[in-house]
Structure formats: structure tokens, C-alpha cells
N, CA, C and O of each residue as an XYZ file, in Angstrom:
756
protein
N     136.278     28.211     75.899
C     135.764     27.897     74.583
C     134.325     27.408     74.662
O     133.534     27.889     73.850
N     133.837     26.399     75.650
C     132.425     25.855     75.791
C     131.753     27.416     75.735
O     131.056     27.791     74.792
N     132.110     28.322     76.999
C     131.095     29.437     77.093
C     131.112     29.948     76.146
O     130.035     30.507     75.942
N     132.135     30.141     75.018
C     131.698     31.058     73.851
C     130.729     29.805     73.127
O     130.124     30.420     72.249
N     130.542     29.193     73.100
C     130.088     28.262     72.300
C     128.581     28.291     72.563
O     127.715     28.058     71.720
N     128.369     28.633     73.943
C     126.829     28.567     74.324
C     126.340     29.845     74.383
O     125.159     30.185     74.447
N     127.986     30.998     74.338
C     126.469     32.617     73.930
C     126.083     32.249     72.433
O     124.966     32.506     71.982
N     127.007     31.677     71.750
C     126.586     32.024     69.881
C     125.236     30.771     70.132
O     124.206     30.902     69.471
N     125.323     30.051     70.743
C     123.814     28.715     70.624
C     122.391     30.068     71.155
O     121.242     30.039     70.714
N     122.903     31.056     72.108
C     122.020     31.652     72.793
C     121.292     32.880     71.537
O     120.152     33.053     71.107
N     122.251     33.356     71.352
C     122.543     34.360     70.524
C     121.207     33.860     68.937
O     120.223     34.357     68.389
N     122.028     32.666     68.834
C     120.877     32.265     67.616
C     119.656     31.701     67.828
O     118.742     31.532     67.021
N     119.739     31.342     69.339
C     118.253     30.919     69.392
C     117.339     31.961     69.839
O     116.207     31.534     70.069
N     117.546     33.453     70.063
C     117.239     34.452     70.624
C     116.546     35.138     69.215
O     115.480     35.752     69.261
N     117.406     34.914     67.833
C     117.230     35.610     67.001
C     116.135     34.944     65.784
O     115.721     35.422     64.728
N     115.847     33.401     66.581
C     115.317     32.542     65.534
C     113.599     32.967     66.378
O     112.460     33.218     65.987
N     114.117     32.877     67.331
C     112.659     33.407     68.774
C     111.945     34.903     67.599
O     110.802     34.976     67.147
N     113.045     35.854     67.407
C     112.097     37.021     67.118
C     111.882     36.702     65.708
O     110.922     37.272     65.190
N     112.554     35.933     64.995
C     111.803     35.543     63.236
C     110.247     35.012     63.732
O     109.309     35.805     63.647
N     110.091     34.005     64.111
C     109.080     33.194     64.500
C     108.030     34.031     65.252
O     106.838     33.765     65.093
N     108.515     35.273     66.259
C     107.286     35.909     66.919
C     106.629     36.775     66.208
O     105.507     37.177     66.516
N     107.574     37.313     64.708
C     107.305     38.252     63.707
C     106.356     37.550     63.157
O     105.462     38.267     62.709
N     106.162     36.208     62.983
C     105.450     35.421     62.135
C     106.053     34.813     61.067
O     107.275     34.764     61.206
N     105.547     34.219     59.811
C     106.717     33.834     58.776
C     107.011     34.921     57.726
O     107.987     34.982     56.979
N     105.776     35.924     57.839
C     106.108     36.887     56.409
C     107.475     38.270     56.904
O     107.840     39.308     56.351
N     107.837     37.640     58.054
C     109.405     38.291     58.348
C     110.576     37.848     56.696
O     111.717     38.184     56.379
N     110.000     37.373     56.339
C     110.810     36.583     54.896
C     110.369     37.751     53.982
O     109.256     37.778     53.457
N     111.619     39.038     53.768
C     111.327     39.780     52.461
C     112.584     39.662     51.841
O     113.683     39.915     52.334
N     112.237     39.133     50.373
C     113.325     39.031     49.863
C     113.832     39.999     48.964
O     112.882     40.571     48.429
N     115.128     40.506     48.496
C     115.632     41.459     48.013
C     115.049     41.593     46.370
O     114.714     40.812     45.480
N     115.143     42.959     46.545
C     114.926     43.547     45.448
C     115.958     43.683     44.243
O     117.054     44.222     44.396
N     115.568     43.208     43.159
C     116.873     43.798     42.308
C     116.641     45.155     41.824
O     115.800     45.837     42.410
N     117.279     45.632     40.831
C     117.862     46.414     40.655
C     117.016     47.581     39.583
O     116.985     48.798     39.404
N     116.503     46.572     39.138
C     114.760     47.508     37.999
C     114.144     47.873     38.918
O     114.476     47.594     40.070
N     112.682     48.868     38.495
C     111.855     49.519     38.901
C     110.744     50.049     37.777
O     111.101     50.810     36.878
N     109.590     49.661     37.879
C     108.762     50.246     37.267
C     107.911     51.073     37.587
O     107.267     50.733     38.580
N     107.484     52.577     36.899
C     106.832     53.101     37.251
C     105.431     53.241     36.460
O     105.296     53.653     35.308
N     104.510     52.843     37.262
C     103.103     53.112     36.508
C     102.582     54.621     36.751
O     102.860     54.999     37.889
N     101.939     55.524     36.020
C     101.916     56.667     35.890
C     100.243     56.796     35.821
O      99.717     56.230     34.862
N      99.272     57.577     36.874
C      98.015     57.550     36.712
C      97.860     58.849     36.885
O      98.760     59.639     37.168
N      96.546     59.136     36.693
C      96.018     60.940     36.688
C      95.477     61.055     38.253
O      94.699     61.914     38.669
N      96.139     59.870     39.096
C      96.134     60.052     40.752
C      97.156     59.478     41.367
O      96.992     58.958     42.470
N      98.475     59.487     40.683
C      99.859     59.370     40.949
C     100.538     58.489     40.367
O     100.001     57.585     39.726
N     101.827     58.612     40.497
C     102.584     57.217     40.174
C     102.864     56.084     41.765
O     103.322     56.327     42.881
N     102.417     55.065     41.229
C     102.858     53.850     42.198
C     104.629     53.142     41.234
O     104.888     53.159     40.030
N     105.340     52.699     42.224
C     106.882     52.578     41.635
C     106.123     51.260     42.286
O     105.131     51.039     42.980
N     107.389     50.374     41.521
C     107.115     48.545     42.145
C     108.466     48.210     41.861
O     108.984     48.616     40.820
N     109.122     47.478     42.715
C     110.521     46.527     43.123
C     110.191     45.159     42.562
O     109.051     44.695     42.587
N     110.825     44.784     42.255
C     110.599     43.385     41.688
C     111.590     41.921     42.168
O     112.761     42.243     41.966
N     111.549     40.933     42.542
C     112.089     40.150     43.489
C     112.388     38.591     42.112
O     111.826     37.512     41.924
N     113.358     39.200     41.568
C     113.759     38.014     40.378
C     114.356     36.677     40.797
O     114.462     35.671     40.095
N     114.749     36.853     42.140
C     115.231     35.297     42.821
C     113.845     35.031     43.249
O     113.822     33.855     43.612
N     112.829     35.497     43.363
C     111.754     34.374     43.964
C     110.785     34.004     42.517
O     110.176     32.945     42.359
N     110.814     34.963     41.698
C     110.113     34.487     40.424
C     110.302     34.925     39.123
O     109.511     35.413     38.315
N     111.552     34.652     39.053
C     112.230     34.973     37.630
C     112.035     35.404     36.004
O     112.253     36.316     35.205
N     111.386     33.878     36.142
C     110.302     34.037     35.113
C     108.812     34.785     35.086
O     108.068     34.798     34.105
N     108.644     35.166     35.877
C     107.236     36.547     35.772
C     107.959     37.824     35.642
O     107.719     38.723     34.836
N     108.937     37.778     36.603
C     109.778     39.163     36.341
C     110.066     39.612     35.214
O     110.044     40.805     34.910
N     110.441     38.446     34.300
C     111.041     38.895     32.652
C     110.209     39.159     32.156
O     110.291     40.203     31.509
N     108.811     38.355     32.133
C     107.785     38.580     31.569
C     107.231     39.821     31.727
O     106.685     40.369     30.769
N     107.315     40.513     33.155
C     106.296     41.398     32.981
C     107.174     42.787     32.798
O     106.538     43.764     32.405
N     109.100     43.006     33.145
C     109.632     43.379     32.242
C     109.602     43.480     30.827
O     109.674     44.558     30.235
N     109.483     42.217     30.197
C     109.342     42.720     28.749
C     107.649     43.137     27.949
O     107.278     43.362     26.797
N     107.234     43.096     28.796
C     105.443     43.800     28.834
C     105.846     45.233     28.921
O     105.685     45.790     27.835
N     106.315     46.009     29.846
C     106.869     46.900     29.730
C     107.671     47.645     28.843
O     107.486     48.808     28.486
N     108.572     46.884     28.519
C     109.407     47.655     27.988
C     108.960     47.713     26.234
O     109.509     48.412     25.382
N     107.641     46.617     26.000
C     107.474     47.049     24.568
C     106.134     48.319     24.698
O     105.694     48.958     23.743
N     105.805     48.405     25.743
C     104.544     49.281     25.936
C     103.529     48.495     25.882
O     102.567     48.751     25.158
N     103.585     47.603     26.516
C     102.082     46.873     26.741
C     101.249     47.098     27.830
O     100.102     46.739     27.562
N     101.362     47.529     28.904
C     100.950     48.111     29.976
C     100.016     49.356     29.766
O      98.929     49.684     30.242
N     101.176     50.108     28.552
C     100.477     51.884     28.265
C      98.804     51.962     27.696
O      98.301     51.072     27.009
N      98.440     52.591     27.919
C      96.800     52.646     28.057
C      96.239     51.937     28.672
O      95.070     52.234     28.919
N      96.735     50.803     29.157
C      95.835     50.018     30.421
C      95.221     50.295     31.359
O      95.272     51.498     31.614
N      94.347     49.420     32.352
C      93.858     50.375     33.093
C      93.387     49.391     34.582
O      93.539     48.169     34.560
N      92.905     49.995     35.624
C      92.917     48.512     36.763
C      91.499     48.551     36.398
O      90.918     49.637     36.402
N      90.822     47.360     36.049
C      89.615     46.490     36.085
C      88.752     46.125     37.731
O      87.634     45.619     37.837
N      89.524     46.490     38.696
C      89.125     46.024     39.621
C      90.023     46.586     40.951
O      91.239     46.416     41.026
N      89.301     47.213     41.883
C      89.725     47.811     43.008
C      88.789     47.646     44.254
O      87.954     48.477     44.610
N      89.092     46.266     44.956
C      88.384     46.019     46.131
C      88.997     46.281     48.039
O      89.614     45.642     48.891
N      88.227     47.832     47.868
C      89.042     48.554     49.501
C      89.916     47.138     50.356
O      89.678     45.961     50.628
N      90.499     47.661     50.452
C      91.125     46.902     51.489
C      91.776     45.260     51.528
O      92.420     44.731     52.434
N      91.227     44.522     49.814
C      92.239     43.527     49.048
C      93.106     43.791     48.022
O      94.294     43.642     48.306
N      92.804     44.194     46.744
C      93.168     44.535     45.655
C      93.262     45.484     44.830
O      92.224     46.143     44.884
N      94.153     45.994     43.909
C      94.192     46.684     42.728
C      94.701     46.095     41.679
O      95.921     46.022     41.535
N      93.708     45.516     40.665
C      93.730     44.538     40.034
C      94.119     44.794     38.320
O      93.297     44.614     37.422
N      95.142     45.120     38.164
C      95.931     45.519     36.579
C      94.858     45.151     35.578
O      94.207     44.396     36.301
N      94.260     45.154     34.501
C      93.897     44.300     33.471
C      95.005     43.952     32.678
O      96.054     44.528     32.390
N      94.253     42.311     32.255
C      95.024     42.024     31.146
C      95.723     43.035     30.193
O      95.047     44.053     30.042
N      96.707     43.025     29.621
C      97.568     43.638     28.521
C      96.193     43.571     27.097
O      95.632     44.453     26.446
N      96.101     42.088     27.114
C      95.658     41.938     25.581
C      94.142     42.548     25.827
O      94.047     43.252     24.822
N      93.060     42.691     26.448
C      92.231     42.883     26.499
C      91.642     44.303     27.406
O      90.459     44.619     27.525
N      92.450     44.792     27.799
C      92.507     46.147     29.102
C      92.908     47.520     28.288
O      92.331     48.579     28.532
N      94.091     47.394     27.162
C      94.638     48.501     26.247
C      93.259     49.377     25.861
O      92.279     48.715     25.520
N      93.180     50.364     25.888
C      92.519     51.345     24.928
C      93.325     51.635     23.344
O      92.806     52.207     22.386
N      94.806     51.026     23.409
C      95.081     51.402     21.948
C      95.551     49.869     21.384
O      95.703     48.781     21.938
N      95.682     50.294     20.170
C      95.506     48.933     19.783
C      96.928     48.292     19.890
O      97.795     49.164     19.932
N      97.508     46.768     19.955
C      99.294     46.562     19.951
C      99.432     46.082     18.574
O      98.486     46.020     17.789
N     100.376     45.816     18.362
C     101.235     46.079     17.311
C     101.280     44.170     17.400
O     100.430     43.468     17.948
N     102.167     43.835     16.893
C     102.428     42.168     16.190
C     103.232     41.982     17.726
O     102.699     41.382     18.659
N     104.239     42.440     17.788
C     104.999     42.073     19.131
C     104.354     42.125     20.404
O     104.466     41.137     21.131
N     103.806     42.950     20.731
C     102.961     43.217     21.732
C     101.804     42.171     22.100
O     101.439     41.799     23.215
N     101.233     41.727     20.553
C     100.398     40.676     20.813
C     100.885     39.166     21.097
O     100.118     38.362     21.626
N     102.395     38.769     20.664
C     102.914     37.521     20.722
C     102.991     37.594     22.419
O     102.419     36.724     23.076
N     103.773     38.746     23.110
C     104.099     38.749     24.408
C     102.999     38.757     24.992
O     103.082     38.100     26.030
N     101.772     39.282     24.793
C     100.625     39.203     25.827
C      99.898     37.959     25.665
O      99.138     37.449     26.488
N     100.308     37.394     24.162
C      99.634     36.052     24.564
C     100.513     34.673     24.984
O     100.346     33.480     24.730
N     101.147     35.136     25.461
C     102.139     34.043     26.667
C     101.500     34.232     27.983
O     100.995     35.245     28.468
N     101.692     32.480     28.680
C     101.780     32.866     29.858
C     103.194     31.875     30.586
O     103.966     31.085     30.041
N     103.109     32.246     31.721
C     104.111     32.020     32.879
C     103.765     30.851     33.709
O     102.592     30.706     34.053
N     104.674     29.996     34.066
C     104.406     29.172     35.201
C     104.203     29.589     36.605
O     104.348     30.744     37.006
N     103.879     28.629     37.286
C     102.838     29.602     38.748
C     104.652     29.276     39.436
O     105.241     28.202     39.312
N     105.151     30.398     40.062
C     106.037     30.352     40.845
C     105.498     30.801     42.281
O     105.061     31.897     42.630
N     105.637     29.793     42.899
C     104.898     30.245     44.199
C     105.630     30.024     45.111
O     106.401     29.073     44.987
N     105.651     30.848     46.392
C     106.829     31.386     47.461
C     106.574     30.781     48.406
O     105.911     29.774     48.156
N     106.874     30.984     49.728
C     106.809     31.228     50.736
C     106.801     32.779     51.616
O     106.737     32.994     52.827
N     106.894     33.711     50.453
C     106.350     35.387     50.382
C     105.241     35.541     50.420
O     104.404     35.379     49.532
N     105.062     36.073     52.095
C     103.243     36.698     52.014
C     103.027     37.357     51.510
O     103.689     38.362     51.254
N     101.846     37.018     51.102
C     100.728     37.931     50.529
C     100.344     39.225     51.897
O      99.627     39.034     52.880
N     101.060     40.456     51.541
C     100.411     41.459     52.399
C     100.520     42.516     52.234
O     101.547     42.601     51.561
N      99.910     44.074     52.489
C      99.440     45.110     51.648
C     101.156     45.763     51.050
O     102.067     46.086     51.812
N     101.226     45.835     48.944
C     101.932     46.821     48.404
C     102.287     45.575     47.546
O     102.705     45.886     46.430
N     102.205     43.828     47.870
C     102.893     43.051     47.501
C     101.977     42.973     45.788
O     100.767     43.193     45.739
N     102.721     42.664     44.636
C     102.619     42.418     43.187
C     102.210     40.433     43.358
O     103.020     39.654     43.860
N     101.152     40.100     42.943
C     100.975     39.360     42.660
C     100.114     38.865     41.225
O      99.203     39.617     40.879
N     100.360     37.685     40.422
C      99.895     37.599     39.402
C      98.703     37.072     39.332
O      98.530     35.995     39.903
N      97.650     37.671     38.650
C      96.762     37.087     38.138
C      96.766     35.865     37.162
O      97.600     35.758     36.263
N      95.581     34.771     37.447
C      95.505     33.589     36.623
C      94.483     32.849     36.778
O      94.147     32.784     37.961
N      93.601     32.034     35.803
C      92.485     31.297     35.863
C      93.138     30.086     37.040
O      94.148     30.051     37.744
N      92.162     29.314     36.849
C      92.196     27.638     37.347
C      93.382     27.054     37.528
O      93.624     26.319     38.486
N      94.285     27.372     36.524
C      94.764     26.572     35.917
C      96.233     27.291     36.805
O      96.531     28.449     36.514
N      96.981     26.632     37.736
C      97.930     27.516     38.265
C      99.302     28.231     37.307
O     100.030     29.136     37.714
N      99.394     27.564     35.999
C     100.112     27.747     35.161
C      99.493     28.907     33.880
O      99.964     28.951     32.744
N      98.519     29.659     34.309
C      98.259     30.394     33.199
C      98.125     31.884     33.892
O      97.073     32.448     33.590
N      98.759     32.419     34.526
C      99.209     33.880     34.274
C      99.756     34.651     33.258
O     100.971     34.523     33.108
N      99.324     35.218     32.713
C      99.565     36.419     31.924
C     100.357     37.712     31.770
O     101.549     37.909     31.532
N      99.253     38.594     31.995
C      99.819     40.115     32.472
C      98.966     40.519     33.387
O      99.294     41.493     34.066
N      97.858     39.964     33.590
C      96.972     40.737     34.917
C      97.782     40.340     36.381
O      98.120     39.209     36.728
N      97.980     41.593     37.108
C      98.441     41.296     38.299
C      97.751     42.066     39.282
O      96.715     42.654     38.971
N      98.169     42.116     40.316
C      97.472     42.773     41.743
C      98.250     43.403     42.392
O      99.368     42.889     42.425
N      98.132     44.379     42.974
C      98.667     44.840     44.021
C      97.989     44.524     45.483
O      96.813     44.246     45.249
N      98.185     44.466     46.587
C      97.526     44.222     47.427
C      97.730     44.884     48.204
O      98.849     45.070     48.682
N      96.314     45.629     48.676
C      95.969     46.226     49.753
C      95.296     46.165     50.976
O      94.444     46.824     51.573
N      96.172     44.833     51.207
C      95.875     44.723     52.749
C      96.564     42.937     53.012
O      97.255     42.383     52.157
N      96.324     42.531     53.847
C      97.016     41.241     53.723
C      95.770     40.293     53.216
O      94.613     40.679     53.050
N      96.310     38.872     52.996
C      95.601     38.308     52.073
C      96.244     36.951     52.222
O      96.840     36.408     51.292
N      96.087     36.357     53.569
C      96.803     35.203     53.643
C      96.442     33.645     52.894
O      97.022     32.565     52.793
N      95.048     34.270     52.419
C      94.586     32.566     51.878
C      95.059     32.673     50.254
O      94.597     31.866     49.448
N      95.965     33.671     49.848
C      96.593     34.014     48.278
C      97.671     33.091     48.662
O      97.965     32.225     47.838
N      98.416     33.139     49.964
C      99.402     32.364     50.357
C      99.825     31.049     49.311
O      99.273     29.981     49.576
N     100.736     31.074     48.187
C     101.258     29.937     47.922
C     100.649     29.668     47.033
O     101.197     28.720     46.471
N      99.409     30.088     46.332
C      98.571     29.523     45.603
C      98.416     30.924     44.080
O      97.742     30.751     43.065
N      99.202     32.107     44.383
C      99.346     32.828     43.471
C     100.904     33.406     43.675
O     101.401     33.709     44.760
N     101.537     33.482     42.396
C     102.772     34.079     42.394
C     103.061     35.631     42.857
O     102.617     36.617     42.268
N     103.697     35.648     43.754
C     104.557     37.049     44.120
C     105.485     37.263     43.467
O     106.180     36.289     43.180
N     105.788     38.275     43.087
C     106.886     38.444     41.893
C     107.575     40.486     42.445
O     108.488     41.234     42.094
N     106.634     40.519     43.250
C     107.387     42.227     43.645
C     106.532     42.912     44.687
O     105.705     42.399     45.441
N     106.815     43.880     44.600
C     106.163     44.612     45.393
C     106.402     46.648     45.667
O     107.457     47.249     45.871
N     105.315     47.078     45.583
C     105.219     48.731     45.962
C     106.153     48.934     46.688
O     106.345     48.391     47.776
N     107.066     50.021     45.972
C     108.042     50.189     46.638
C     107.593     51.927     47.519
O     107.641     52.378     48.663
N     107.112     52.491     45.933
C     106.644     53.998     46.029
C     105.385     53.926     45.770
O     104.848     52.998     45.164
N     104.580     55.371     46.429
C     103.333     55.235     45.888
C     102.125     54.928     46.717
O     101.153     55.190     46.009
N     101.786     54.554     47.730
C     100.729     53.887     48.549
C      99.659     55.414     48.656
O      98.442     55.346     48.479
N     100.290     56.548     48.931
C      99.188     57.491     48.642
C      98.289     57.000     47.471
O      97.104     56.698     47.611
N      98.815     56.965     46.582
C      98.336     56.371     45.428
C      97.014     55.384     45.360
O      96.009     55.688     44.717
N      97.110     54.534     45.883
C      96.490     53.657     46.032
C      95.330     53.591     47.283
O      94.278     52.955     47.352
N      95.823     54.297     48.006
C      95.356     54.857     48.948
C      93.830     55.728     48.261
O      92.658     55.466     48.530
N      94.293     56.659     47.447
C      93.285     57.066     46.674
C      92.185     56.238     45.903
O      90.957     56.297     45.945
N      93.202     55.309     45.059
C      92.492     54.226     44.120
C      91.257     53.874     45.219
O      90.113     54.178     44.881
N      91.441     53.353     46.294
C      90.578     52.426     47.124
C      89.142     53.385     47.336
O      88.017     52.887     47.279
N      89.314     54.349     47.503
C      88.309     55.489     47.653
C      87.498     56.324     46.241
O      86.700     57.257     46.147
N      88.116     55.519     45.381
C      86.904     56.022     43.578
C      85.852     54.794     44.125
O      86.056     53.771     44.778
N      84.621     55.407     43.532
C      83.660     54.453     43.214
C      83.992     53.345     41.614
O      84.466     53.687     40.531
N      83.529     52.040     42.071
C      83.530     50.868     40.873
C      82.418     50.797     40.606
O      81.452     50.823     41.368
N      82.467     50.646     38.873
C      81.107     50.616     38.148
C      81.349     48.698     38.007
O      82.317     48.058     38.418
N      80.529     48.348     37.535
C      80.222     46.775     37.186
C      81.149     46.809     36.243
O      81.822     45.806     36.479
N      81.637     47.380     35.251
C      82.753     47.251     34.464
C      84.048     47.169     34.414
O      84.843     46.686     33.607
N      84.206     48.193     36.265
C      85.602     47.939     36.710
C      85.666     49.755     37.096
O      84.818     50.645     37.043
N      87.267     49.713     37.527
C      87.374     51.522     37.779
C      88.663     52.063     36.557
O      89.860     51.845     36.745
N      88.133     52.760     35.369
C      89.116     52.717     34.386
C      90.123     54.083     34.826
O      89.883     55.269     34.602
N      91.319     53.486     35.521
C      92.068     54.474     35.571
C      93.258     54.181     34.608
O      93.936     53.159     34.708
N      93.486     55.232     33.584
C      94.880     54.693     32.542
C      96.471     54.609     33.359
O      96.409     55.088     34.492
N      97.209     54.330     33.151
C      98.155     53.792     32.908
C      99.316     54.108     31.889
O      99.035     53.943     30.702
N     100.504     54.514     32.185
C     101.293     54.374     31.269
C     102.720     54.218     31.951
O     103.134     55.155     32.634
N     103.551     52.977     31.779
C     104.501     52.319     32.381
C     105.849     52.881     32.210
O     106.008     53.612     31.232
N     106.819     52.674     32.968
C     108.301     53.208     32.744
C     109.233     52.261     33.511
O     109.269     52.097     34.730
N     110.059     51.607     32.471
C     110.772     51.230     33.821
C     112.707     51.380     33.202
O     113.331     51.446     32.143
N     112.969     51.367     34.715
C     114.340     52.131     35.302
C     115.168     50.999     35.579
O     114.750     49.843     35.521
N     116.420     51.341     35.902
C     117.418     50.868     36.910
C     118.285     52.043     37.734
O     118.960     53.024     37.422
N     117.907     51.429     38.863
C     118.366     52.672     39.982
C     119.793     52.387     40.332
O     120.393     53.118     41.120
């Protein structure tokens, strides 16, 4: 009985050895069960969304979706090798929203912040100063980004799509931003 007792001590300290040599962003947490697809005239990127680590952004940016607040949007900002940077809902649209559309985009979310690295495909939210004022602008990230660590909410991540983005990184940005449209879908698989 002792020797079984000291392979399972071995066994787990063998397995805690390769978490720790992975580093800490060995921590991916599960995906539920939605999926959104953003739709561009240089592919669709799909995104997984992780509702046990930030619940409340998830709903939020679910129900951004699902009233069409996303549609005509466009990314404001694409820096090679950090970001692809969503615009705001309320201010990014080329068409105009409707009464509902405007109540939901002018909410924001509390900063739910992980212990989920920041590293390239991961959804993180955009927000001023203020760690409690995220919106609808979010990021994708293209590439790792460890000083985002803890200090901006993760809420999902690229599931499909990195060609995609892959592309994005390679348009030229004007001072205004890179207006690629947008139009959202989301699923349950």
C-alpha cells in the first residue's frame, strides 16, 4: 500500500513538473457551446467563448450579436503582430441602430480578469482607464501580449480563421484605422 501511495505522489508531481515547464498559460479553459462568426471580404474568423471565466462579457457580447450590433462594423485598428482591434458597436457601425441596439451598446461590463493569457487568437475586451468600462470594442490577439495579463478581460478566443487574420496583419493602416466590414452570426454547435 505505501508503494502505491508513492507512484500516485510521483505520478502527480511529474505532471505538476510539465504544467509549470509549459509555463502558466498551460491554463485553457473550456469552451462553451456558442460560436460566433464574423464574416469579412477576407474571410470569416469563428471565436469560442469561455463563459466560466467571464460570464458577464460573454452575455454581453452575445447579445451585441444577436441584435446585429456588430453588422457593419469594422476593425479600427490592426497592429502586425499585437492586435485586431473590433470598433466600438456605437461608434464603428456604418448603419445606423435602432433604440435596442443603442441601450445595449451603451452598457458596459465589469473588468473580469483571469489568470488566462493573453496570447495569439485570444478575445479580449477593450476599455478606457477605468477597469470597469468595457463595452463592445474587443481584440483579438495576434501574438502574445503578456503585460495585457490580468489587467484586460479574456472572455474567448479564435477558434477558426487565423488565415484570416493572418491577412488582416498584411493590409496597410490609414490614421483612421483599416475599415474592413463585418457582419456577425452566431451558432450553437
Amino acid at each position: 500500500m505505501c508503494r502505491d501511495k508513492r507512484v500516485s505522489i510521483f505520478i502527480a508531481y511529474i505532471t505538476l513538473l510539465s504544467f509549470v515547464s509549459k509555463g502558466i498559460h498551460a491554463f485553457e479553459p473550456e469552451f462553451g457551446s456558442t460560436r460566433v462568426v464574423f464574416q469579412t471580404n477576407y474571410g470569416d474568423i469563428e471565436f469560442g467563448f469561455y463563459p466560466s471565466v467571464a460570464p458577464k462579457t460573454v452575455e454581453h457580447i452575445f447579445k451585441l450579436v444577436r441584435l446585429g450590433g456588430y453588422n457593419t462594423n469594422h476593425f479600427f485598428r490592426v497592429d502586425k503582430g499585437f492586435v485586431a482591434q473590433v470598433a466600438d458597436v456605437a461608434g464603428g457601425r456604418s448603419a445606423p441602430m435602432n433604440e435596442e441596439q443603442r441601450v445595449e451598446a451603451g452598457k458596459t461590463v465589469v473588468g473580469e480578469f483571469s489568470g488566462v493569457k493573453h496570447v495569439r487568437g485570444i478575445l479580449s475586451m477593450g476599455r478606457y482607464d477605468d477597469p470597469d468600462s468595457g463595452s463592445s470594442s474587443f481584440s483579438m490577439l495576434l501574438g502574445d501580449a503578456p503585460h495585457l495579463d490580468g489587467t484586460y478581460a479574456i472572455f474567448g478566443k479564435v477558434t477558426k480563421g487565423d488565415e484570416t487574420l493572418r491577412k488582416l496583419e498584411q493590409l496597410p493602416t490609414r490614421r483612421e484605422g483599416i475599415f474592413v466590414m463585418i457582419k456577425a452570426c452566431l451558432f450553437t454547435e
